[in-house]
C-alpha positions as CSV (number, residue, x, y, z in Angstrom):
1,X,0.0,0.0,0.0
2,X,3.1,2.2,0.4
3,X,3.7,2.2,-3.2
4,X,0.4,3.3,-4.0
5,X,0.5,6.0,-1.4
6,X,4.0,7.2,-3.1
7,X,2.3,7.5,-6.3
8,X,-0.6,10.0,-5.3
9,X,2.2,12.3,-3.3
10,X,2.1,15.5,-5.3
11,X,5.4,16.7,-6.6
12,X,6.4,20.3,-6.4
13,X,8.3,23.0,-8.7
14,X,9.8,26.0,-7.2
15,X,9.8,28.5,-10.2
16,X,11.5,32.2,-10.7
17,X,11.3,34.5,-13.2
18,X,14.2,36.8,-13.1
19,X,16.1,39.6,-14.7
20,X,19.9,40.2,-14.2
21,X,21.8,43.3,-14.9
22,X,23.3,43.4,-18.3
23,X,26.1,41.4,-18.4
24,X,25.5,39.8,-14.9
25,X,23.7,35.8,-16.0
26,X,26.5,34.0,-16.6
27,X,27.8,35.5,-12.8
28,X,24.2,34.6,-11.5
29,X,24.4,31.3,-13.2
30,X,27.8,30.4,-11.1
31,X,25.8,31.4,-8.1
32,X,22.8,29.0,-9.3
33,X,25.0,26.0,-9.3
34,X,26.4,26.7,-6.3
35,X,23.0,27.0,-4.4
36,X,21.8,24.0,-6.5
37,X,25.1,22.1,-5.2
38,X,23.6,22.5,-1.1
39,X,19.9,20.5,-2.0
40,X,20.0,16.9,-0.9
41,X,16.9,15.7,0.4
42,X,13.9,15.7,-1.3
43,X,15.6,17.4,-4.5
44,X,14.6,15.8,-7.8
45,X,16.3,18.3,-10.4
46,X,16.2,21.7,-12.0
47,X,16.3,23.7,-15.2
48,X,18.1,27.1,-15.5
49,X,16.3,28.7,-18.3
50,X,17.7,31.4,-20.9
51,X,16.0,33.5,-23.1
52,X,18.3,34.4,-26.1
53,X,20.3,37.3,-26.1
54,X,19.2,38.6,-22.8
55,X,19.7,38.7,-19.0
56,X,16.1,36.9,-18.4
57,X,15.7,33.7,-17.6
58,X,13.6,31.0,-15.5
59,X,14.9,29.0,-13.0
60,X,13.1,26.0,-12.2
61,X,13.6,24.0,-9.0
62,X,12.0,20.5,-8.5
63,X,11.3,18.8,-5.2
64,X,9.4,15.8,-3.6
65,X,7.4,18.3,-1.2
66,X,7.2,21.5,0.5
67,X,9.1,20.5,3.4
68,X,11.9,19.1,1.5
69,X,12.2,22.5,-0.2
70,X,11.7,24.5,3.0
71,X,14.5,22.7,4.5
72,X,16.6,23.1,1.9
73,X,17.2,27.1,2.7
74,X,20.3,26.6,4.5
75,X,22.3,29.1,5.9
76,X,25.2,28.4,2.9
77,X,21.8,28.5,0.5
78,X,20.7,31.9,1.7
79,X,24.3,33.2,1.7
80,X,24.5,32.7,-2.0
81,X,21.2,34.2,-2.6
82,X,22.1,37.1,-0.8
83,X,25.6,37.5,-2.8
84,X,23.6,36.8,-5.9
85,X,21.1,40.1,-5.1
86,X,23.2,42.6,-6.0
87,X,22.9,41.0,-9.8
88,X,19.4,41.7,-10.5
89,X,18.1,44.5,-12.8
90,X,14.4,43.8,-10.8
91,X,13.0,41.6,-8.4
92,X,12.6,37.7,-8.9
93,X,9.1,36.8,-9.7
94,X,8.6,33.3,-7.5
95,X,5.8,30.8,-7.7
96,X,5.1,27.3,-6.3
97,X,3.3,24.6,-8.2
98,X,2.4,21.3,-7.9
99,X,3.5,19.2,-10.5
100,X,0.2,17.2,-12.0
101,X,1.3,15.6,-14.5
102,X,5.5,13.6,-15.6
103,X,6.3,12.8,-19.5
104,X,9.7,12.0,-20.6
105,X,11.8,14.5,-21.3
106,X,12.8,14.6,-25.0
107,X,10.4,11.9,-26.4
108,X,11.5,10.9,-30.3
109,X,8.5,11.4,-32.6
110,X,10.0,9.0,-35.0
């Protein structure tokens, strides 16, 4: 019964929207890996999203629940957010969902 108990736990996606200073995402994105480096439990992946030829982008954060992702704000994790501030041309636009449905990634239509 476990399993099947497993299988309805909702997923979750941390997602930001965010805007760097000219010049500044490839800094930000050094920053990203090194927050991403701190998650361990409960982290399932994430996506660092650029749109071309700018300094906006979408990070995307996944996680087997909201207490796994709570718990993963460290004290190293909020350091490197707080180094990474200075690097934004405007406020990070956050949002939590729950993920409803999985596919493969990078199905072959053939």
């Amino acid at each position: 019964m476990s399993d099947f108990q497993d299988f309805l736990k909702r997923k979750y996606a941390y997602v930001a929207r965010v805007e760097f200073k000219p010049g500044k995402f490839d800094i930000a994105k050094q920053l990203y890996d090194k927050g991403i480096a701190t998650f361990s439990e409960g982290f399932l992946g994430a996506y660092l999203l650029r749109e071309p030829g700018s300094d906006r982008g979408i990070a995307v954060i996944f996680w087997e629940s909201l207490e796994d992702m709570d718990a993963s704000r460290t004290e190293a994790y909020e350091a490197l957010m707080r180094e990474m501030g200075h690097l934004f041309a405007t406020a990070p636009e956050t949002t939590i969902y729950e993920v409803e449905e999985e596919t493969s990634a990078f199905v072959s239509q053939e």
